[in-house]
N, C-alpha and C positions, 0 to 999 in steps of 0.2 A: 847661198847667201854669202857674199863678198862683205868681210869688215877687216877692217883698215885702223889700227890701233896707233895713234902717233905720240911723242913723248917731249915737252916743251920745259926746260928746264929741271928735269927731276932725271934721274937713272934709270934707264930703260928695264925696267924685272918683267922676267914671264909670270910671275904669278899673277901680277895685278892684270901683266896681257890677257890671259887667258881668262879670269875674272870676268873683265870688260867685255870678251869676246863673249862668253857665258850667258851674262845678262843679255846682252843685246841680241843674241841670238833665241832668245824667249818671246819676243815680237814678231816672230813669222808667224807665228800664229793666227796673228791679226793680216797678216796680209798676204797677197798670192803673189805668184812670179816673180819675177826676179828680182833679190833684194839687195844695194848697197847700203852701206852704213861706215860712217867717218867717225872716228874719234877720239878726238883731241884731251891727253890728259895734260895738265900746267901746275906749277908748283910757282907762286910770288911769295917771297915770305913767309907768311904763315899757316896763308890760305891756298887751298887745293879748290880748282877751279877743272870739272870734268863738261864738254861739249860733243853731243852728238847730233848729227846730223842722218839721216835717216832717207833714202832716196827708193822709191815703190810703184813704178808704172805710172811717172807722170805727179805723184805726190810726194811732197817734201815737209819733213816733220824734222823740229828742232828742238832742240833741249836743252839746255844750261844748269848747271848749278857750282857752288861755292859752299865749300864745308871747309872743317878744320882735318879731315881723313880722305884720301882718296877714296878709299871704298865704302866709305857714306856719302861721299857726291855723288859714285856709280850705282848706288841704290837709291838715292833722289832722283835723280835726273832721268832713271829710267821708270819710276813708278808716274812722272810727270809724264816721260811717251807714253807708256799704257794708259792714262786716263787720256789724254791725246786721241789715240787708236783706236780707244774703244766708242769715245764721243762721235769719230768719224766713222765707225762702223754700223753705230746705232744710227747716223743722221743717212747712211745709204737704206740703211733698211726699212728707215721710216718715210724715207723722201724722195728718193732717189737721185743722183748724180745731178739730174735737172734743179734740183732745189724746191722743185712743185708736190704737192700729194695728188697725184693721180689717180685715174678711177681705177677702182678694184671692181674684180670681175667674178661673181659666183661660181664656181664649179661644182662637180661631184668626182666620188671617186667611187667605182663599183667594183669589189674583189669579189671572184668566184671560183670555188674549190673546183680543182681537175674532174672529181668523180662526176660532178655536174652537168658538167660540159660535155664527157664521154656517156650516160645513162640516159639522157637525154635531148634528146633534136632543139627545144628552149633552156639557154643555159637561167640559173635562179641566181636572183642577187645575196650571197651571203651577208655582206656587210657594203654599206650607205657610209660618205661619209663627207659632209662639206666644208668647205673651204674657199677661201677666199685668195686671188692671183691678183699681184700686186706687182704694179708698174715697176721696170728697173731693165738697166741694161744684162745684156748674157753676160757681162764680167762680172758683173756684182750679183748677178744666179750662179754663178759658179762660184763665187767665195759666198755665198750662203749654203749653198749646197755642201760645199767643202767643210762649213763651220758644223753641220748638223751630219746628225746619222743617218738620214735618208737615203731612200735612192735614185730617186725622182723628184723633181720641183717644179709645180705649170707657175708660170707666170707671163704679164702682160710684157711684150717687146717693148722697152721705152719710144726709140726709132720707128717701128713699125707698126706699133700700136694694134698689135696680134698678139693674140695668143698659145704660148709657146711652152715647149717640155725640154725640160734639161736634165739627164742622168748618169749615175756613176756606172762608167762599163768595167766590164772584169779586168782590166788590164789596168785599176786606177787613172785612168781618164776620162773624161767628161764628151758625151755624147746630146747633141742639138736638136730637136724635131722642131721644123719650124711648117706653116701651113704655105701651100701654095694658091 
């Protein structure tokens, strides 16, 4: 994550740098790949005016505020990006990128213990367990998968409109089954 602290009329201090840097750097969270982020602190008068800009795979989040403290407009204007991030986070998860709610897709999940498998020739279903595969691009399965414990995710390909497995490999990177 690339941030870029600049200083408009006020005395350039590292504390408040690295403050700024701090905060902002608490919204990768919310987002994957690679992250820029600008911002602008200003001093007119009386008023302290903090502007972030925020740059994430094609989406652009902005921020402004005006206090009488620099470090109370850095703590405004970044609880405004997190309700931001989060409202875009919830609207991918519920809608997907397309803006439509797409069909969802039943599945099953059937886990079976080893001893099972090797005692005998029909392995037995331990545990049933269903769920629902829900339309969305592989980026936005990979930052859901990312955001959760899991280690597997089926969901429907938005583009291809299949049905598709996304997993965490040992190497912390994300592995694709897609159907042919």
């Amino acid at each position: 994550m690339q941030i870029q602290v600049a200083f408009r009329n006020v005395e350039p201090s590292e504390a408040i740098k690295e403050y700024a840097r701090d905060k902002v750097g608490k919204v990768q969270k919310y987002l994957d790949g690679p992250i820029e982020a600008n911002v602008t602190l200003q001093v007119q008068k009386h008023r302290h005016e903090v502007d972030v800009n925020i740059f994430a795979g094609g989406l652009k989040i902005h921020g402004s505020e005006t206090t009488g403290d620099l470090y109370s407009a850095i703590d405004l204007v970044m609880d405004k990006l997190e309700r931001q991030l989060r409202r875009y986070r919830d609207k991918l998860t519920n809608f997907g990128r397309n803006g439509r709610k797409g069909r969802e897709v039943p599945y099953q999940v059937a886990v079976y213990q080893p001893e099972a498998l090797v005692d005998s020739p029909q392995p037995a279903t331990v545990m049933s367990e269903s769920l629902t595969a829900k339309p969305m691009d592989v980026d936005e399965a990979a930052m859901q998968l990312d955001l959760s414990e899991d280690d597997f995710m089926v969901f429907i390909n938005a583009r291809t409109d299949t049905l598709n497995v996304i997993y965490r490999r040992s190497d912390g990177n994300f592995g694709l089954i897609e159907p042919q």
